[in-house]
N, C-alpha and C positions, 0 to 999 in steps of 0.2 A: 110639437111645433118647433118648438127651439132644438130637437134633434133635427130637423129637417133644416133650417136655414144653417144649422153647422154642416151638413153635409153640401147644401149649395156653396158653400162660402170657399170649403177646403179644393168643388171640384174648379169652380173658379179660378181659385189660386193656381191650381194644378195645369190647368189649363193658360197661364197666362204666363207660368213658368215655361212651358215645352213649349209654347209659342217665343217667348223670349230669347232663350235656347236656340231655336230652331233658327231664328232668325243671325243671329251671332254667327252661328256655324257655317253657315251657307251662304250668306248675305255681307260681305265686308260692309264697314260701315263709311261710306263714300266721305265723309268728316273727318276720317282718321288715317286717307293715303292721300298722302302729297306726291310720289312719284308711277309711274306705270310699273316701275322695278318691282315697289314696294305693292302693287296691286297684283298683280300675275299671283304671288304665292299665298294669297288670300285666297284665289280661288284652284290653289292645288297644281298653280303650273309652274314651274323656272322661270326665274328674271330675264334670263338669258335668250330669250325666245324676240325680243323685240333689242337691234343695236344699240349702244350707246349715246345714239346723237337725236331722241326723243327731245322734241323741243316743248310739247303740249298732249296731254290728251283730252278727253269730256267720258264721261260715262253716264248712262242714263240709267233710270229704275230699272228699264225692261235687261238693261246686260249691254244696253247697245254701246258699242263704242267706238273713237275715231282718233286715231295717233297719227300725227304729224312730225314729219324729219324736214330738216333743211333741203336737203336733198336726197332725192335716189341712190341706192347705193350698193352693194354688195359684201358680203359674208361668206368664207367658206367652212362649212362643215361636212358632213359627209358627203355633202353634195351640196355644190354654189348654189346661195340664196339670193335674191335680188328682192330688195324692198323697194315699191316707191315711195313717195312724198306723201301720201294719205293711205293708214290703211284703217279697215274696217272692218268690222266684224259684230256678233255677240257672243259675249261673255258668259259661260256658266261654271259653277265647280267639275272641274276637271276638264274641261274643253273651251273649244274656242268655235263656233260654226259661223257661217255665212261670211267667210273671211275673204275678203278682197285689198288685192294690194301686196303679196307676196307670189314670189311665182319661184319655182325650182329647178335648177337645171338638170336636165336629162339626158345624152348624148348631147345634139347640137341643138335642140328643143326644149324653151323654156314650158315651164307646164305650171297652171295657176294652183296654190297651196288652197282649198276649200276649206277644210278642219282640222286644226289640232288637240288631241285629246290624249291623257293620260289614263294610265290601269288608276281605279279607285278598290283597295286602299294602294297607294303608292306601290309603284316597283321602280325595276332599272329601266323602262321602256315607253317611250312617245310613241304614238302615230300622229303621220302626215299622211292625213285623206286629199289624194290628186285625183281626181274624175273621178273613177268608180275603183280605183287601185286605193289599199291601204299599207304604209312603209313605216314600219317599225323598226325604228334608230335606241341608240343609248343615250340614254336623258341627262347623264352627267355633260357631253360636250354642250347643253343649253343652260346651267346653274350657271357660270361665268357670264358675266355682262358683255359684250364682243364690241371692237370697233368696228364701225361699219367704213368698208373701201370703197371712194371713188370708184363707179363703173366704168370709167375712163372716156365718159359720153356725157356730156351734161347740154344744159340748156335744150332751146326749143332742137336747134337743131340734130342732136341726140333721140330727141325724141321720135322727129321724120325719122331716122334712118332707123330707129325699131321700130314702128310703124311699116315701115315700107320692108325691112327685112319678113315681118310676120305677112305681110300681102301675099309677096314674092313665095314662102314656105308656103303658106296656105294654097298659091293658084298654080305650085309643084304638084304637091298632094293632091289638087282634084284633076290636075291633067293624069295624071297616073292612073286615077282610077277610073279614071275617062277609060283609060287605053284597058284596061282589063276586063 
């Protein structure tokens, strides 16, 4: 009998160990990041990845999260980024899905950024999941924290004219393929 309760007791322990563990590893503990800089490489991504002018974020148990800039604004890296004033996403070790609020430039076509995720165990290399395309960049130009640039468009009125630019592209594209 007292062999049996030492065998319950050790798998308990065992078990409450690699629970404990498990949860460390994968789990930041939302008590111990004060910045979003400081949260990114908790879960295995670059600081670099959100600009420097984060005025607030929240995160929730499930991963969900929502960062706040002053204003919209733009980054260039391998290719111009444009963040607005709210993005969102959730949060897992090594990626980032359901992300809204970042969009990329592509020729003359901004195009919404979905997922970002890294190789686990780390390498040199990010992907940016855009629609159904994945673009695999060097993950050193995102470890620096970046200033983010006026997009040279602000306020409401800013906003009409990409509003009305993206109309405008859109009602090109479906006359075109009207005609074909």
């Amino acid at each position: 009998m007292a062999l049996y309760r030492f065998f319950i007791s050790i798998v308990f322990f065992s078990l409450t160990l690699f629970t404990t563990t498990t949860h460390s590893l994968y789990e930041p503990d939302p008590d111990s990041i004060s910045t979003v800089y400081e949260l990114l490489p908790k879960y295995g991504l670059p600081s670099g990845l959100l600009p420097d002018s984060v005025t607030d974020f929240t995160l929730s148990d499930d991963g969900r999260f929502v960062v706040h800039l002053p204003n919209s604004c733009e980054i260039e890296f391998d290719y111009l980024v444009h963040y607005d004033k709210t993005i969102s996403g959730r949060i897992g070790y090594g990626s980032i899905t359901e992300l809204k609020g970042i969009q990329v430039k592509k020729f003359f076509i901004w195009l919404d950024v979905d997922e970002i995720k890294v190789d686990l165990p780390p390498s040199d290399s990010i992907y940016f999941k855009v629609g159904f395309i994945n673009k695999k960049l060097d993950i050193d130009q995102f470890k620096t924290i970046h200033s983010c640039h006026d997009n040279g468009v602000s306020g409401s009125c800013g906003d009409s004219w990409k509003s009305f630019l993206e109309v405008k592209i859109r009602s090109c594209v479906s006359g075109l393929l009207n005609l074909m």
